[in-house]
N, C-alpha and C positions, 0 to 999 in steps of 0.2 A: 355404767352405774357402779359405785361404787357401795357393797353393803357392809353394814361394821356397828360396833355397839361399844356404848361406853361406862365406867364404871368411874364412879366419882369420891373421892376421900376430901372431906373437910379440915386444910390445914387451920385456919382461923376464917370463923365465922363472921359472916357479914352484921354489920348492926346498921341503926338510923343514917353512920354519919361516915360509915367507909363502906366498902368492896369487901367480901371475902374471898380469901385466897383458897383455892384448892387443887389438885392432885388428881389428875383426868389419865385414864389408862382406856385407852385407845384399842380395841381390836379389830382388824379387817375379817371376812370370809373369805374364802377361797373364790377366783385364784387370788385375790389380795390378802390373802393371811400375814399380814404383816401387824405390828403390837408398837403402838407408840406412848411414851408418857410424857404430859405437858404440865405446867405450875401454869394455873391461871387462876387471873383475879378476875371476880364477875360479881354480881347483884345476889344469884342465889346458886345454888347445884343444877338447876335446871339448865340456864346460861352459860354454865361453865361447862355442862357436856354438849351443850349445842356449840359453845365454841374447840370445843377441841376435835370433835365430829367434823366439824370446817376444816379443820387445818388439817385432821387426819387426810382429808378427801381430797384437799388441796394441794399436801406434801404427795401424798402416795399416788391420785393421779396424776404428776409431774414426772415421778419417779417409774413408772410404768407406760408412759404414754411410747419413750424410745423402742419398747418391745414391742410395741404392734407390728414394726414393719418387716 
C-alpha cells in the first residue's frame, strides 16, 4: 500500500461546458516519500486529486516494485 496526499491549485476553472485544468502535487510517505506534479484536466479539484493520487500510486509503485527483491 501505498500512502500519500495531495494538494490541488486551480489553473482554470471548470464551467457548464469544459473541464478544468489544474495543478496536482503529489506526496508519498515513507518509505515512498517521493513528490510528483501533474497538469490535469477533470470536472472539479476533487477528480483531479483522485486522479493524480492514481498515477501517483501507479508511477511510484512501478518504480519501486524492482526494490523488493
Amino acid at each position: 500500500m501505498i500512502y500519500c496526499r495531495a494538494h490541488v491549485e486551480t489553473i482554470r476553472p471548470s464551467t457548464p461546458h469544459r473541464q478544468g485544468e489544474f495543478e496536482v502535487v503529489v506526496m508519498g510517505d515513507e518509505p515512498h516519500d517521493f513528490v510528483r506534479t501533474y497538469r490535469i484536466t477533470a470536472k472539479d479539484d476533487n477528480m483531479a486529486a483522485r486522479a493524480g493520487i492514481d498515477r501517483f500510486v501507479d508511477e511510484i509503485g512501478k518504480l519501486t516494485s524492482g526494490a523488493k527483491n
